[in-house]
C-alpha positions as CSV (number, residue, x, y, z in Angstrom):
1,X,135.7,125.7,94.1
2,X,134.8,127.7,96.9
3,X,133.4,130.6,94.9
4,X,131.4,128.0,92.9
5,X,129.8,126.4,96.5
6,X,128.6,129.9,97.6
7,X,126.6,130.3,94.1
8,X,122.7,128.6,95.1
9,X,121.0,126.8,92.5
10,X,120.7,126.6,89.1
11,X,123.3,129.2,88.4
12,X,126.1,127.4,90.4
13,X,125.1,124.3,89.0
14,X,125.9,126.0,85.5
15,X,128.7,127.3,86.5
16,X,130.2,124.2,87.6
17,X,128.9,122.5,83.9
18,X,131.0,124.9,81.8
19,X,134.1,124.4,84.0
20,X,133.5,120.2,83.9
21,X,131.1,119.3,81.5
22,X,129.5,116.3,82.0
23,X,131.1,113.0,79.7
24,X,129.9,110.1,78.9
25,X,130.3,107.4,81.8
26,X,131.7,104.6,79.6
27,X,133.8,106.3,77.4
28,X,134.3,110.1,78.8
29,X,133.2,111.8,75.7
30,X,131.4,114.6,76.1
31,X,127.5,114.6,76.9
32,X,124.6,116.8,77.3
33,X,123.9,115.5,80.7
34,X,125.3,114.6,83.8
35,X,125.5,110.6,84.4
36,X,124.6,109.8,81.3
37,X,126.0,108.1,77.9
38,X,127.1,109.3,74.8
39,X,124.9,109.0,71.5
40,X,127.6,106.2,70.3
41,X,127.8,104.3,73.6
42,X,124.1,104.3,73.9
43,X,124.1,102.7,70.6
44,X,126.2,100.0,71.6
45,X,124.1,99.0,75.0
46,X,122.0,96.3,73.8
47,X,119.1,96.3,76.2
48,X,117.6,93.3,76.9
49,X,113.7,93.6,76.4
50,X,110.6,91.3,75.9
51,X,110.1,88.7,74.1
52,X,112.6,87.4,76.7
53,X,112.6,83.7,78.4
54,X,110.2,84.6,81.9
55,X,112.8,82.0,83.6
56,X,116.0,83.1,82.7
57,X,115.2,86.8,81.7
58,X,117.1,85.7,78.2
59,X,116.0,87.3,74.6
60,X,114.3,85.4,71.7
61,X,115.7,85.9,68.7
62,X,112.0,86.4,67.1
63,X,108.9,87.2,68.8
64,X,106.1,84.3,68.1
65,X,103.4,86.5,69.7
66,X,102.9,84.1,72.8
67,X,103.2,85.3,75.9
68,X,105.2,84.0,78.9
69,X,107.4,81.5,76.8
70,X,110.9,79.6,78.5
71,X,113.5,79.1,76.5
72,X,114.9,75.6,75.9
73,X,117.6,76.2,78.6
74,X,115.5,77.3,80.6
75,X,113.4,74.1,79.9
76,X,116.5,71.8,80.0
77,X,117.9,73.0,83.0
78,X,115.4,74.8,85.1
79,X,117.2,77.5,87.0
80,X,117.1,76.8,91.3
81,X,115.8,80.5,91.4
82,X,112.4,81.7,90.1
83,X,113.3,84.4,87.7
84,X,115.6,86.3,86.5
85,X,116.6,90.0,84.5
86,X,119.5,91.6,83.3
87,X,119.5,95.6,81.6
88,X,121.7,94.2,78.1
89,X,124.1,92.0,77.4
90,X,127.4,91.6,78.2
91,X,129.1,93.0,75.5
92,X,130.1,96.1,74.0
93,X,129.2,99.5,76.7
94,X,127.9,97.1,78.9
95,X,131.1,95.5,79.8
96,X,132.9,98.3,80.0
97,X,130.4,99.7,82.3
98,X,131.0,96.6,84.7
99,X,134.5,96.7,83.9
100,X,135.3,100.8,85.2
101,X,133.3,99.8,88.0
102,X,134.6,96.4,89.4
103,X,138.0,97.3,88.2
104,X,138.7,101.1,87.9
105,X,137.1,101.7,91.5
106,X,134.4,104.0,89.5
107,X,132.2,103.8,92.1
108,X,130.4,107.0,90.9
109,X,128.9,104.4,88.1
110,X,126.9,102.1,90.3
111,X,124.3,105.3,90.8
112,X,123.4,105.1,86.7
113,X,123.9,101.2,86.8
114,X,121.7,100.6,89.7
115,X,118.9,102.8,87.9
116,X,119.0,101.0,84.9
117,X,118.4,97.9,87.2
118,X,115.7,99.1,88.8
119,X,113.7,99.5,85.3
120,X,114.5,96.3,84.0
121,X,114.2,94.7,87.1
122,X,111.2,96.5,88.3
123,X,108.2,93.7,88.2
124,X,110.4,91.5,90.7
125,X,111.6,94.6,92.6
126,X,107.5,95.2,93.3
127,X,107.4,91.1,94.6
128,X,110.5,91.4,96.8
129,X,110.5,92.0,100.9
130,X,114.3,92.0,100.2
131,X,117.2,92.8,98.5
132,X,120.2,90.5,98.8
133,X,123.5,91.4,97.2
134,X,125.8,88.4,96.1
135,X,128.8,88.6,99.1
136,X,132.6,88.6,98.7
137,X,135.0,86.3,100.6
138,X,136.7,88.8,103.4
139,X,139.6,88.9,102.1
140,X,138.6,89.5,98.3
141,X,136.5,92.3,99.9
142,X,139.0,93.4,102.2
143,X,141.2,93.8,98.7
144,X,138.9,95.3,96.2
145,X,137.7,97.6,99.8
146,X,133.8,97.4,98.5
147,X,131.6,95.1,97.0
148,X,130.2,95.9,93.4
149,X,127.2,94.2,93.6
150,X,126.6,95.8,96.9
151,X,126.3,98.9,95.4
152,X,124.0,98.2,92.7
153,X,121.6,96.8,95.2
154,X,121.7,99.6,97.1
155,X,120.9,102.0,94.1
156,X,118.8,99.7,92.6
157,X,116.6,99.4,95.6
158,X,116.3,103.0,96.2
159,X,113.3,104.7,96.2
160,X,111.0,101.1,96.3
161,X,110.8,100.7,100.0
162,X,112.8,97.5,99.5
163,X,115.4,96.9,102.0
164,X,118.8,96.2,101.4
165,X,120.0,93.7,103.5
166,X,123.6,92.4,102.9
167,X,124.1,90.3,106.0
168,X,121.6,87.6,105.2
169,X,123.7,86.0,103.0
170,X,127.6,85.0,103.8
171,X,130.0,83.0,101.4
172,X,131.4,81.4,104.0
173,X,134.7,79.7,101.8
174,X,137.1,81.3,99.1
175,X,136.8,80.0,95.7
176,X,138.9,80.2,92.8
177,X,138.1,83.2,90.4
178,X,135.4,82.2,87.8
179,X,136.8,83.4,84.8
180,X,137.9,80.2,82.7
181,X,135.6,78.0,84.3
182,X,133.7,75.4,82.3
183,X,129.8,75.4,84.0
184,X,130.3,72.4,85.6
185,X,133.6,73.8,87.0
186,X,131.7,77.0,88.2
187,X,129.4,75.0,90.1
188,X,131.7,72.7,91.7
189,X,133.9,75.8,92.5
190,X,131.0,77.3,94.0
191,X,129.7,74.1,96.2
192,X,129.4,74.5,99.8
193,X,130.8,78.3,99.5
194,X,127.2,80.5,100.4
195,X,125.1,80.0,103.3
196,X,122.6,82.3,104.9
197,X,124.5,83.0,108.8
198,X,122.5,81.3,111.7
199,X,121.8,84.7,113.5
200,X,120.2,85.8,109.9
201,X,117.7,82.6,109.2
202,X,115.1,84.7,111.8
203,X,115.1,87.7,109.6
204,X,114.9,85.5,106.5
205,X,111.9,83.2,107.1
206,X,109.1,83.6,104.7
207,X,110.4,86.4,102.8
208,X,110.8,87.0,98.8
209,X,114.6,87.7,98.1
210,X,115.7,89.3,95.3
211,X,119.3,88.7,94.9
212,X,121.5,91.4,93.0
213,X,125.2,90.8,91.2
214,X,126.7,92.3,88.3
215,X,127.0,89.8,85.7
216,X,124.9,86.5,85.1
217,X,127.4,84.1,83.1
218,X,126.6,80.4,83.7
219,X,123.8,81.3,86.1
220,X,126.5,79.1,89.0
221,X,126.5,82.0,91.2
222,X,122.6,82.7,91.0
223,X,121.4,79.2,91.5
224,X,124.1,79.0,94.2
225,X,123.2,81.4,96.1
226,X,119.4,80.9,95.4
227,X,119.9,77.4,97.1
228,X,121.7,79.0,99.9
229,X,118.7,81.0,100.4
230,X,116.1,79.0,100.2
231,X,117.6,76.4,102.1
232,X,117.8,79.7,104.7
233,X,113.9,80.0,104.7
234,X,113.2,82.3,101.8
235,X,110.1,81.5,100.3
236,X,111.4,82.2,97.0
237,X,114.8,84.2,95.0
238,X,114.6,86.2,92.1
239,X,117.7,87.6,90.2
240,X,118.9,90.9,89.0
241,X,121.7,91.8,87.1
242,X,123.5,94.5,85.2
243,X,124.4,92.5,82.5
244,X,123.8,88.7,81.4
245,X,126.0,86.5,78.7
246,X,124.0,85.3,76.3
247,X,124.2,82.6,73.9
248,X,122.1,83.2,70.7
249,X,119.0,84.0,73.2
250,X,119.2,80.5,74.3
251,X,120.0,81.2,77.7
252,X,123.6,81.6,79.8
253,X,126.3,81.0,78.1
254,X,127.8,77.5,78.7
């Protein structure tokens, strides 16, 4: 590897591509290019593009021509944040995506992640003043030793001028792992658990937050931490996600 250090440019960088060639980054078959995925797991991301519910950044099954619709969730149930967008749904490349990252430590995949985000998430990242990532307790943080939606936020917000600013919003209480949980249940769990740190609410004040997790399930967490925020002093939250659960482009699933 030294040899190949000491060879500038294009040539070392070739060098280095017959020795590792590049593979996919959800299933490590082999690609044509670095950080990217495979013909197949392209294929199998199912992006999430308009017509889509402007509320809860959801897909209609057809598109009946009219613009700026809301679902009937959306309608039902209006969300505590303004808006929100996801890349695809959460199935399929997707979740293994989220998966090797949260759970593989493959932090190298929050780089390719967070510029999908930016692309899908790009009209609210051009409203924002700032970019809030959704926190860990301490000691879930101190275990897993970084914070996946962290990351995304930071790569996401690259190159927009955005700031990143992790310390505006705290969960302040642990809370039983989501996974399991009814809606209701992930809201309760979830009660009482954010809240924007008293030395923060200066920095807050006024501003347009746009908060940045992984996965949208229920929408608990989002409006959760929306409410937090608001409560805080932003002026408004806006959501962006790698992936969102969807339920037959009705909204989150229940």
């Amino acid at each position: 590897m030294r040899l190949l250090a000491s060879v500038p440019g294009l040539a070392g960088r070739g060098l280095v591509g017959l020795i590792y060639p590049p593979v996919c980054i959800a299933c490590e078959g082999a690609t044509g290019t670095p950080h990217a995925l495979c013909p197949a797991c392209w294929s199998g991301m199912r992006f999430i593009e308009r017509p889509f519910c402007e509320r809860l950044g959801t897909p209609f099954a057809v598109d009946l021509g009219v613009p700026g619709l809301l679902s009937p969730a959306a309608l039902a149930d209006p969300p505590v944040f303004g808006r929100a967008r996801a890349v695809a749904r959460y199935d399929d490349t997707a979740r293994r995506l989220v998966h090797r990252l949260k759970y593989e430590d493959r932090l190298d995949l929050a780089g390719p992640m967070g510029r999908m985000m930016a692309r899908a998430g790009r009209d609210l990242l051009a409203e924002a003043d700032v970019v809030v990532p959704v926190p860990l307790w301490r000691w879930r943080l101190w275990q897993r030793r970084f914070n996946q939606a962290a990351l995304l936020a930071r790569h996401a917000a690259r190159g927009s001028g955005v700031p990143v600013e992790p310390g505006l919003l705290a969960r302040v209480r642990r809370t039983r792992p989501q996974v399991g949980l009814s809606r209701a249940g992930r809201a309760e769990n979830l009660q009482g658990a954010l809240r924007v740190p008293p030395a923060a609410k200066a920095r807050l004040q006024g501003r347009r937050v746009l908060l940045v997790d992984d996965v949208t399930t229920t929408g608990a967490t989002a409006n959760a931490a929306a409410r937090a925020l608001l409560r805080g002093g932003a002026a408004a939250v806006d959501v962006l996600t790698f992936a969102c659960v969807v339920n037959d482009g009705l909204g989150p699933a229940a």
